[in-house]
N, C-alpha and C positions, 0 to 999 in steps of 0.2 A: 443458568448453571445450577441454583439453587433447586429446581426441581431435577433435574438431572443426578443430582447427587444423591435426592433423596429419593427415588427409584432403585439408585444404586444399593444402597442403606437396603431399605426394602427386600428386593432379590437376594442380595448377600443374607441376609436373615432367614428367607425363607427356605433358599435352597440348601442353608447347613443342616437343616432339619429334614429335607427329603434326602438329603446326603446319609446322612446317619441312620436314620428309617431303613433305607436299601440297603445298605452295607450290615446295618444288624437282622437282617434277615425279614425286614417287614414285623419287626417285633415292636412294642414300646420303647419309648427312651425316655431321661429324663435329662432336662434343660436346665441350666445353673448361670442367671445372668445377675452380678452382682452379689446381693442377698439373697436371692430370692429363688426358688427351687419347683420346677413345675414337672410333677410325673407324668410317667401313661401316656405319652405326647404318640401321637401316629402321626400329625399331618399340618401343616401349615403352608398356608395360603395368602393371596394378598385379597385385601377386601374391595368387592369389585361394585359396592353399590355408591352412592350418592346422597347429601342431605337431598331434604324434599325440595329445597331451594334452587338446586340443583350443583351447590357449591362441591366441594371436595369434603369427605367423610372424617368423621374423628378418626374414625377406628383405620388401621394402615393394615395390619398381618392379623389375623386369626390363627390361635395354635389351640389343637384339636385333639384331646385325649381319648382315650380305647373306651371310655364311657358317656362319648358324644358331650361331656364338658368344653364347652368352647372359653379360650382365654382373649378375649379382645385387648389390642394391644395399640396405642399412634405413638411411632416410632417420631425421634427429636434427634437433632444435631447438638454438641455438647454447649456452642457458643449461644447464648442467652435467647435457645430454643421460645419460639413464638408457642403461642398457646391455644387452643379453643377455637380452632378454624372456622371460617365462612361470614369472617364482616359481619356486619348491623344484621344482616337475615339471621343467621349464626347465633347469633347474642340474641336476637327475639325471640329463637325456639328452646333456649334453656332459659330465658327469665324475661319473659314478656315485658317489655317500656323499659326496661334497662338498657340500653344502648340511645334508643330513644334520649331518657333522662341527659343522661351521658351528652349527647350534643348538643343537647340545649342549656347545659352548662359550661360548657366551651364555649358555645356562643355568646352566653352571658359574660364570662370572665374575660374574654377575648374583648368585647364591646366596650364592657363599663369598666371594667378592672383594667387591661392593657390601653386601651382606647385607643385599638386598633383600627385604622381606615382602610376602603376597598383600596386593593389591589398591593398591598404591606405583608411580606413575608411573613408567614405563619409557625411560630417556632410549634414543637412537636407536644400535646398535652396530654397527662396523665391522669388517669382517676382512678383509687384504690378501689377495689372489692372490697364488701363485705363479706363476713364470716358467712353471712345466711346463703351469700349467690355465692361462695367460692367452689363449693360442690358439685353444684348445679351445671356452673361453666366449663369444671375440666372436666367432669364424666362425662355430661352429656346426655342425649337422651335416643331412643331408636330413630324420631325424623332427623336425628343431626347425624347419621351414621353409626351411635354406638349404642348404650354406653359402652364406655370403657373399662378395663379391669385395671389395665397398668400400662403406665408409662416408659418406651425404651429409647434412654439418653444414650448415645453415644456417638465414637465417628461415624463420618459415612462410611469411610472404607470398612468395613466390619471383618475384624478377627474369629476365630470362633476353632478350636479344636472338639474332635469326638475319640472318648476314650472307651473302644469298643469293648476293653477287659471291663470295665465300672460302668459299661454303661451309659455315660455321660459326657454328653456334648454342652462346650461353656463358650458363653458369647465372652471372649477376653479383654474387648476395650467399648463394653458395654453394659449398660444393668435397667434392672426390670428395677421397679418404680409403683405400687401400688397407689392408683389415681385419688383412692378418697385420701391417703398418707400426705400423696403429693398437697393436693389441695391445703392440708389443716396445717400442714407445713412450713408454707410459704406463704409470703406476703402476696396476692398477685393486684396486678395493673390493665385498666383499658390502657392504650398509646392510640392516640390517634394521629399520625403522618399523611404528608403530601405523597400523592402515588406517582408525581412528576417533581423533577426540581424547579419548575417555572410555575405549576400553582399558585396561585395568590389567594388573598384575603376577600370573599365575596362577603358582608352580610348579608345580602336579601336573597341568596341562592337557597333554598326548598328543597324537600323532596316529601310530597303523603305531608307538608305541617312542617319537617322535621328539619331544623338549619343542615346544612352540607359543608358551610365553613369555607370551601375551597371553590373558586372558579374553575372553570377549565384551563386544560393547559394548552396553552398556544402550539406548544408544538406537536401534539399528540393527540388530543382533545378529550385527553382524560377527565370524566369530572367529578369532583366530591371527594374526600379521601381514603384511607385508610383505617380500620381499627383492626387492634391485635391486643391478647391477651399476653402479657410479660409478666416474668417475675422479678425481672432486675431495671432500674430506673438510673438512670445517670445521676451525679450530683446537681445540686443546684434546678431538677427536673421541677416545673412546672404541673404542680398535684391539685386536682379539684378533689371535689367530694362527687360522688356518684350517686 
């Protein structure tokens, strides 16, 4: 469902703008999502490439000015929007051994600090960013799909009026988001979660060196877990250092 909605997000996004495009005669418009104000606009599209990984692309819409300025945009749901797509691959093409790091600190904490045994429910752990990778993670880079320009937080179902007297077409339960802004902004989080709820606690489970933390799952045979970039952290959340 989660991808589904965010497809939906996507179109509703793009087609306000060829909406508007047509209706104003194939002339310019300008776009007012939030703060944030983008002229000249002719054309917006969904972005149809790939990380090299082959995972899913930072970038979601591309919006396209009459001066061939492209505005790279990954579009987010309002609730505690995941961040910096494509797992452990993902996080190695914006900061090489940083995810890496990341699990073999889990595995440490988990080991010696919890004294966690095989097959023991794996509660969910957290590692802050630093300032110097927080950059790096949300923009992004061309083999991870982008960079990106800016971030667009809002519902899926996407509102959006064009007011053909002024010219302008306003996303109404959405806003544009400037990615380095976003970054310096917030606090962000690796989370690493089980991608089944019957995962257990492997330690001797590898991948390339690098612990995986999680068995498979017996009923699916999912293996190894999850990482996602967050900016909000439960209390009481379980925080390493990165």
């Amino acid at each position: 469902m989660a991808g589904v909605s965010a497809e939906r997000q996507e179109t509703s996004v793009v087609e306000a703008v060829k909406k508007a495009f047509k209706k104003n005669k194939k002339n310019p418009i300008t776009i007012v999502a939030g703060t944030i104000t983008l002229e000249g606009i002719i054309n917006a599209e969904k972005y149809s490439g790939r990380q090299i990984t082959g995972s899913e692309p930072y970038t979601d819409v591309i919006f396209t000015a009459y001066n061939k300025k492209e505005y790279n945009c990954s579009l987010k749901g309002e609730a505690a929007p995941s961040l910096a797509g494509g797992g452990l691959r993902g996080l190695e093409l914006a900061v090489p051994g940083i995810g890496k790091k990341f699990l073999k600190n889990v595995h440490k904490y988990l080991t010696e600090e919890m004294k966690l045994k095989p097959g023991d429910k794996v509660p969910d752990v957290y590692g802050k960013i630093s300032k110097s990778n927080k950059l790096k993670i949300v923009i992004g880079n061309k083999q991870m799909g982008g960079p990106i320009d800016y971030m667009y937080i809002g519902k899926m179902d996407v509102k959006s009026n064009y007011d053909l007297n002024k010219n302008i077409l306003v996303y109404q339960n959405g806003e544009l988001i400037p990615a380095d802004y976003y970054a310096k902004t917030h606090d962000l989080y690796f989370r690493l979660r089980a991608r089944r709820e019957d995962q257990r606690f492997d330690p001797s489970a590898q991948a390339a060196g690098v612990p995986k933390i999680y068995g498979k799952s017996p009923s699916r045979g999912d293996s190894a877990g999850r990482i996602v970039v967050t900016d909000k952290v439960p209390k009481n959340a379980i925080i390493i250092d990165v």
